[in-house]
N, C-alpha and C positions, 0 to 999 in steps of 0.2 A: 601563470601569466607570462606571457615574449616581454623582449626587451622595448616591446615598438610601446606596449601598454605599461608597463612600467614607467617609461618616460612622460608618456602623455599625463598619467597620474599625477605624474611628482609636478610636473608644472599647472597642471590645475590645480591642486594642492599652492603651489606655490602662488600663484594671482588672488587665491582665495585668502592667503596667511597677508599676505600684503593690504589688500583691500579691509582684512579685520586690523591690521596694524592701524591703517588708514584714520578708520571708525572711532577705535580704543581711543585714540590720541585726541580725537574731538572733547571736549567737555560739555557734560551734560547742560541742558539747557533750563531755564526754570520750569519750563512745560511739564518734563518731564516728573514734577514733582504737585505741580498744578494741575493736572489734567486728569483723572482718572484713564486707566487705560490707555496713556498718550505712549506706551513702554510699548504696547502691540505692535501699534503703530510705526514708533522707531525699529520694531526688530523688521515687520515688514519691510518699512524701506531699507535694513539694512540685507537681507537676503536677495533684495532687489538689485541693488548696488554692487553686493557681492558676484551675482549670475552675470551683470551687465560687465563688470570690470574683466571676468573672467575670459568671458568671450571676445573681448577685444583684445585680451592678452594674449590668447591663443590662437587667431588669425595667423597671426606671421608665423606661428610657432608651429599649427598643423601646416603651411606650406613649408617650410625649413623642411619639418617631418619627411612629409611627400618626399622633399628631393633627394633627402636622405635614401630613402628607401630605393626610390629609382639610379641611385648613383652606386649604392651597394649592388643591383641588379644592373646593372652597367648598362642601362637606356641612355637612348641618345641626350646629352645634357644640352646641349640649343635649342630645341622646341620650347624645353621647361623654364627658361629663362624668358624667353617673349611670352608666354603663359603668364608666366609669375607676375611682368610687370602690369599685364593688363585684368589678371584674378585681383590684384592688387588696387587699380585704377579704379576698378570696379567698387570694392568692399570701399575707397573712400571716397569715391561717389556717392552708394547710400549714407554715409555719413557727415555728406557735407565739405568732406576736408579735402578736396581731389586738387592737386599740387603736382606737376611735374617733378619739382623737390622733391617732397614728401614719398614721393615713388619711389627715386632713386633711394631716398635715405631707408625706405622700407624692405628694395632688393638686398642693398649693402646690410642692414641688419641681418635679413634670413640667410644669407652667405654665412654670416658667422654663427648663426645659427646651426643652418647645415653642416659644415664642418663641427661644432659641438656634437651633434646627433649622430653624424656618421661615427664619433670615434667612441660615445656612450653603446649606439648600436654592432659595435665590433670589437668591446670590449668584452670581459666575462665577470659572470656575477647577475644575481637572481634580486638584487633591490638597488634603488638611482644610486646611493650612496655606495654600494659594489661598486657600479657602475661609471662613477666619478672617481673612485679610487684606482680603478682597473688601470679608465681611459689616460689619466694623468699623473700617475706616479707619484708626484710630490706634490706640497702647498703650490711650488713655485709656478708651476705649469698651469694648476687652474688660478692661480692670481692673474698670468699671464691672459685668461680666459675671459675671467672678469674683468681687466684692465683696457682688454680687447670691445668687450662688450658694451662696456658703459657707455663710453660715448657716442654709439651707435644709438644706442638707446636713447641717447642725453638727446642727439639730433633729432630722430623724428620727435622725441617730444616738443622740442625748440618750436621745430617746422609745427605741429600741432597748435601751440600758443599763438604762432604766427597766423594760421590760418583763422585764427579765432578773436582777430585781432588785438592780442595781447591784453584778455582779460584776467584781470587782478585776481582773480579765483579761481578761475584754473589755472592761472600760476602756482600759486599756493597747494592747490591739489597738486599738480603735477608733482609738484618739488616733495611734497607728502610720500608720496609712492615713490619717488627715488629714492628717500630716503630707507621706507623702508626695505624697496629691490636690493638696497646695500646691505641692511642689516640680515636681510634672510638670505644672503650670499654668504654673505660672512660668518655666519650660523653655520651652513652647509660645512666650507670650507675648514673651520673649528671641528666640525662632527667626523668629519670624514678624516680630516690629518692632523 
């Protein structure tokens, strides 16, 4: 397996580890005890959940990808920026969420993104956690990574609530999944130094 599918893995891997964080932490409902077969049911919607989470997690993260790739093959980096903001426009268009903001805040993510990838993709080592070790030397540099990243992250999600008029539930989701983004960083970061 390349380094390009190695990475893609570990972050699918990683929106799925998050989204069952998500689920875990829910408490069971009486249904599930009342309903014959109401367990189906909830694993169904939980693989549902899982698939939907996954691929919203990896939008920004296969375009990061992209430009990783094309920055290592040294293509022209300004087309990929006017692309990126309107591939972007686009994906939160069908979603409802389409925000001049939200743009901006989704470029500035995949930037940090990008730079993450380029230096996993030009590091050496055959699995992510190689590959995290390679690119960053010490704790300190991938804390610097994640310290970096959060609030990246912390923003579109902001701009997301905002766009959704500040509903109380997906507050609490949102806040759900950053919490577990932290814990399974910090897992990584534990594993690897």
């Amino acid at each position: 397996m390349d380094k390009y599918d190695i990475i893609v893995e570990a972050e699918q891997q990683f929106a799925r580890e998050v989204t069952l964080g998500v689920i875990v932490t829910r408490p069971l409902t009486v249904w599930h005890t009342i309903i014959p077969g109401f367990f189906i049911i909830d694993f169904l919607r939980r693989g549902s959940a899982i698939r939907q989470y996954t691929k919203h997690f990896m939008f920004p993260r296969n375009l990061a990808m992209d430009a990783a790739v094309a920055e290592m093959q040294a293509a022209n980096k300004e087309p990929m920026d006017s692309d990126l903001a309107d591939n972007i426009g686009i994906w939160l268009e069908s979603l409802k969420l389409y925000s001049p903001d939200l743009v901006k805040a989704h470029v500035k993510l995949i930037a940090i993104l990008t730079a993450h990838y380029l230096k996993l993709l030009q590091a050496d080592g055959d699995t992510f956690y190689l590959l995290i070790e390679h690119a960053y030397q010490n704790p300190d540099n991938f804390k610097q990574f994640i310290e970096t990243i959060t609030p990246a992250e912390n923003e579109v999600d902001h701009l997301v609530i905002e766009q959704l008029g500040g509903n109380q539930k997906v507050k609490e989701k949102i806040f759900a999944e950053q919490q577990q983004i932290a814990k399974r960083r910090q897992k990584i970061l534990d594993k690897v130094f």
